[in-house]
Structures are given as structure tokens and as C-alpha cells.
N, C-alpha and C positions, 0 to 999 in steps of 0.2 A: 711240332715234332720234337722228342725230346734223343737229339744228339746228341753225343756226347766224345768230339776231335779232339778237343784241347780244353785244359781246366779254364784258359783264358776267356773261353766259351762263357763258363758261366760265372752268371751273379753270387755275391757273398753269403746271400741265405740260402741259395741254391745248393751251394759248397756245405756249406753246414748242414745242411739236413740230408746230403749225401752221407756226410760222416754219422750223422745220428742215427740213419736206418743200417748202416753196417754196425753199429752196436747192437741193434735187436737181433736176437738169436730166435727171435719169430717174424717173420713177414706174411707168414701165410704161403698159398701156393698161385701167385699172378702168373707164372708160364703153365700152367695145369695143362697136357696135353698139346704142347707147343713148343716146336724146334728154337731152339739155337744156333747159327751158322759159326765155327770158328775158323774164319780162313786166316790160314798161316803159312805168310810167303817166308818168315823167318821163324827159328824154331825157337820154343823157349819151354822149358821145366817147369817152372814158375808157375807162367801164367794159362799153360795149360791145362795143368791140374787144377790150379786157383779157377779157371773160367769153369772148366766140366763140373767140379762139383756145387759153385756157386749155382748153377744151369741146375739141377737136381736138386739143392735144397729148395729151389723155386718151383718145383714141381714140372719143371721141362726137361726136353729132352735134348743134350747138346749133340753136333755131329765136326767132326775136326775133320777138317777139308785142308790135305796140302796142298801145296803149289801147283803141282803139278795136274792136280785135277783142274783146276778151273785157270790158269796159266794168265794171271793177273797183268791185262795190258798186251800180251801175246798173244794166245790162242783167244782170246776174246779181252773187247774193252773192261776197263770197270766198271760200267753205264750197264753192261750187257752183264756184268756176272753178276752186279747187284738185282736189275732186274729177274735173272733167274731165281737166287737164292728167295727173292721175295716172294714167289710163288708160293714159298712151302716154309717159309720162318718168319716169325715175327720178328725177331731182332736176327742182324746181321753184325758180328763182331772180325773187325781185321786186326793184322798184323803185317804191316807193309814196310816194303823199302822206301816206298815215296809218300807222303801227307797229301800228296795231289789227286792221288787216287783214291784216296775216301773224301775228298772234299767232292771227287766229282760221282762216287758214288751216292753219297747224300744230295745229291740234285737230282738222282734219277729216280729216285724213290721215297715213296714215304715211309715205308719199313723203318724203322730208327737202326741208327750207325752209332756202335760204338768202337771206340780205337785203342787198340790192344798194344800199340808202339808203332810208332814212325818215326821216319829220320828225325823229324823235328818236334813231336810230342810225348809222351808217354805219360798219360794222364792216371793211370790204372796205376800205378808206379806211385805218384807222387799222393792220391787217397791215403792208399798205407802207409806210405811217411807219414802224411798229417795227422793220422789216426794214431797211427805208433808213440810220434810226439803228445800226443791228448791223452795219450794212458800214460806215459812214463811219467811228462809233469802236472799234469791235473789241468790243462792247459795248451791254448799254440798263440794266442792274440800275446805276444809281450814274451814270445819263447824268443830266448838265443841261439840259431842254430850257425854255423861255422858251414859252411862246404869247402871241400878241401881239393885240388887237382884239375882235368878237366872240365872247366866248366861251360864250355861252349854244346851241351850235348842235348839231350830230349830229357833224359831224367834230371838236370840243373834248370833246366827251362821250365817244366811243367810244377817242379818243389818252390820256383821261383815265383809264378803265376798265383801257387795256392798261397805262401808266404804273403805274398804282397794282398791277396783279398782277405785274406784272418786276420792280419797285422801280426804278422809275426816280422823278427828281427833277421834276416839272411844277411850273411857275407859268405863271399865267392872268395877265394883264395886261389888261383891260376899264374901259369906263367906268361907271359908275354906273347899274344897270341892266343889265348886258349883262354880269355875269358868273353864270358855271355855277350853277345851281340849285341843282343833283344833286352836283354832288364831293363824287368817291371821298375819304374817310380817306386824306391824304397829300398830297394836290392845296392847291397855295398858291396866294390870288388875292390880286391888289392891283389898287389902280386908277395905278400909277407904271410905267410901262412903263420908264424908265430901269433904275429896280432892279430891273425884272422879266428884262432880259437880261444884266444883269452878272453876268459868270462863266461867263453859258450855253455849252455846249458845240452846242447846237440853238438857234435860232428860228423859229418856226412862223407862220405866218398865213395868210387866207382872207379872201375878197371880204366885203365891208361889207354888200352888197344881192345875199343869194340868188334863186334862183326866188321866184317867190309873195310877196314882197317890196317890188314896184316901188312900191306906194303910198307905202312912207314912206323912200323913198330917198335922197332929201334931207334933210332928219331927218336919219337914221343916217349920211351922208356928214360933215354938220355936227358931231355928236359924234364920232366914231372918228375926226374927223383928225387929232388929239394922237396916236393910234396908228397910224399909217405905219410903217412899216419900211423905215429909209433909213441912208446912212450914217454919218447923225452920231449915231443910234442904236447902231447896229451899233459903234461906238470904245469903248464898255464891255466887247465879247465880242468882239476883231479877230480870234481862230483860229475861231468859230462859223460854222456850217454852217446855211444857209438854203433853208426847207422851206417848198413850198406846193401843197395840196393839187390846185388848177388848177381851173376856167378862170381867169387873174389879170386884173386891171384895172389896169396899170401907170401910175402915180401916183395910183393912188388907198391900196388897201389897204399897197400896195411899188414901192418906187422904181424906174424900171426899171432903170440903173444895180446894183441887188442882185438883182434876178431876172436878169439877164444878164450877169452879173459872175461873179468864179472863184470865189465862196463858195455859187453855188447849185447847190443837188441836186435841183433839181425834176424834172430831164427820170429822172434814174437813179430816181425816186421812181413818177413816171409808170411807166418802165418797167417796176417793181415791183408795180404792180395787177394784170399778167398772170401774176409768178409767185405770189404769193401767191394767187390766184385759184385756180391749178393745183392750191398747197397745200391750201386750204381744200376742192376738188372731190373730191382724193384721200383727206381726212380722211372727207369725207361717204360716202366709198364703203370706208369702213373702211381707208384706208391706215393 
């Protein structure tokens, strides 16, 4: 069954030729007259529109199911929503508050499950990083990339997973407490964000206070301001290319100044959610 939870999921050539078929700007049509589920307990811009029209250039037909319709764990199990949505969709794509419930949707079904974000992965996330990285330096086995902030999160975890199967170069740069658990064999963290971008060839960041978060915002605003991403940061790695996952909070996680200056790749990154998207739909349908 070709799942697809966590990028730690898969194998390194697996990984690779994920990224290869989101560079074809032809796959043909493997959903030809065949739904998409996009259950979305959390909202996102992004990957919304990145899922629906990846769904459409595959020749299928996507269907965005909120929360409330199918009441994820409440009004019915995820065992029971997966098995319905399977009746009438070849693939079923979440976006959940918990990783526990597409783990146990992928038990109840052979439909393939793919995972749109959870607390602890975002797989879809970290493709277009690698991708993004592959077009900027010709390149990801021997890239430098810097992460900069919170790094204990789903999008640090999943960049970190694929980092560690390409052989690329990651440092975590976090405060005390807010670095990665979980790092892959290869993953370097420090709490010095200077050292953490010099040299980098990449630097990465992401908002300070996610969803579900707002209680200690302040808190976390207070510590993570040493890690901004600004330009007198940036004067260790002045050829580095600047990555952020989006929605941004301009001066808070990054200066606007660097997010709207000529070293960011956000928008071509953005852009990359739909073809990786494409890639990943057309693995699942056995391309």
C-alpha cells in the first residue's frame, strides 16, 4: 500500500523519485474519474488549493470535507470515517490534529492515506523544501541548510527526515527547550543561531506560535526573539537563500525586509506544494 504519514516512512529512492515525478509537468491522468477525499480538521490556504488542483491535473476529482462533516474521533471513529470515505475515493488525504488517527486510519483500509499535516509530521511540507532546495542549488545531497527557531515542530521534523535520507547538511538552531526531540542520525542542533547559518547555503524558518498555541504566545514570542531572521543575521551566509514554510508574521519570526527581498524563495516554494502534491498523488497511484 503506498502510504504516505511521514517522509521517515520512506526509503531514499523512494524520496527521490517522489521529487522527480513532481518535476514532470506530465504524468498523464492516474485519477481519471476518481475522487479525492481532503479531510480538513485544520484549515490551511496552502495546501488546499495545492491538494485540489494537484487532484485535477491527475484527472480526478477532489472533494474538501471539513470537520464538521465527518467529526474526526467524535461523531464517528477514524476506522469508521476512513472506511466510509473508502467506499467512493481512491485515495483519502487528512489533515489532523493528531498522527494517531491516520495511523489508525491506515489500518482500516487499503485505500492509500496520505497526510496533509499533523501535530507531528508534515510530509507535503518538507517535498517542497527539498524540491525548492534542488532547483535553487542544482542540488540537496551536500546542501547547507540552517533552520532557524522553533525546532521541535512537524515542518523541522519532516525537512529533517528528508535532510537525513538525501544527505543533505541540517542545523537546528533553537532555544533551550525548543529543540528536535526526535533527530535523524546527522541533524546538528545548537542553541547559536549565528553559527547555525554560517556557511549555509539555505535558511529556514516558521512562525513562533502555531495553531493551538495561542495560550503561551507570549512566552514563546519572548524567548525565540534572539532567533529572528534578519539581516544582520543573514551577513554570515550573504549568497543564502531564504525558506519559509508560510503563513509568516513579518517581524516577528523574519524581517520583512528578508521575506521580501531578492534572497527569498518562498513564493517558488509556495508554488511547489502543488507540484509535489501532483508527485506524491501519482506515486500513490503507482506512477
Amino acid at each position: 500500500m503506498s502510504d504516505l504519514l511521514a517522509i521517515a516512512d520512506l526509503g531514499r529512492d523512494t524520496l527521490s523519485h517522489l521529487l522527480d515525478l513532481a518535476e514532470r509537468s506530465a504524468l498523464g491522468r492516474p485519477l481519471a474519474g476518481e475522487g479525492v477525499a481532503l479531510v480538513f480538521q485544520k484549515p490551511s490556504a496552502r495546501t488546499r488549493n495545492s491538494m485540489e488542483m494537484a487532484v485535477v491535473q491527475l484527472g480526478g476529482h477532489p472533494v474538501y470535507i471539513q470537520k464538521e462533516e465527518v467529526g474526526l474521533g467524535t461523531r464517528e471513529s477514524a476506522e469508521d470515517v476512513a472506511r466510509t470515505l473508502a467506499c467512493y475515493h481512491r485515495i483519502i488525504a487528512a489533515r489532523v490534529m493528531d498522527h494517531r488517527d491516520l495511523v489508525a486510519m491506515s489500518a482500516a483500509v487499503e485505500t492509500p492515506i496520505l497526510n496533509m499535516l499533523s501535530d507531528s509530521d508534515h510530509p507535503l511540507q518538507a517535498l517542497a523544501d527539498l524540491l525548492t532546495v534542488k532547483q535553487l542549488l542544482g542540488r540537496i545531497e551536500g546542501a547547507r541548510i540552517a533552520y532557524i527557531g522553533d525546532g521541535d515542530n512537524n515542518v523541522a521534523r519532516s525537512l529533517a527526515q528528508g535532510c537525513a535520507l538525501l544527505g543533505a547538511e541540517l542545523v537546528i538552531a533553537s532555544p533551550e527547550g525548543y529543540g528536535l526531540s526526535d533527530a535523524p542520525d546527522g541533524v546538528r542542533q545548537t542553541h547559536d543561531a549565528a553559527e547555525a547559518v554560517r556557511g549555509a547555503e539555505i535558511v529556514y524558518t516558521d512562525v513562533w506560535v502555531s495553531m493551538g498555541q495561542d495560550g503561551e504566545a507570549e512566552a514563546r514570542r519572548r524567548t525565540l526573539a534572539p532567533y529572528q531572521v534578519n539581516t544582520a543575521l543573514l551577513a554570515a551566509c550573504p549568497d543564502a537563500h531564504f525558506l519559509h514554510c508560510l503563513p509568516a508574521r513579518r517581524g516577528e519570526e523574519v524581517a520583512a525586509d528578508v521575506i521580501d527581498g531578492p534572497r527569498s524563495a518562498v513564493w517558488r516554494q509556495a508554488a511547489n506544494r502543488m507540484h509535489t502534491a501532483r508527485g506524491a498523488l501519482a506515486w500513490m497511484r503507482g506512477a
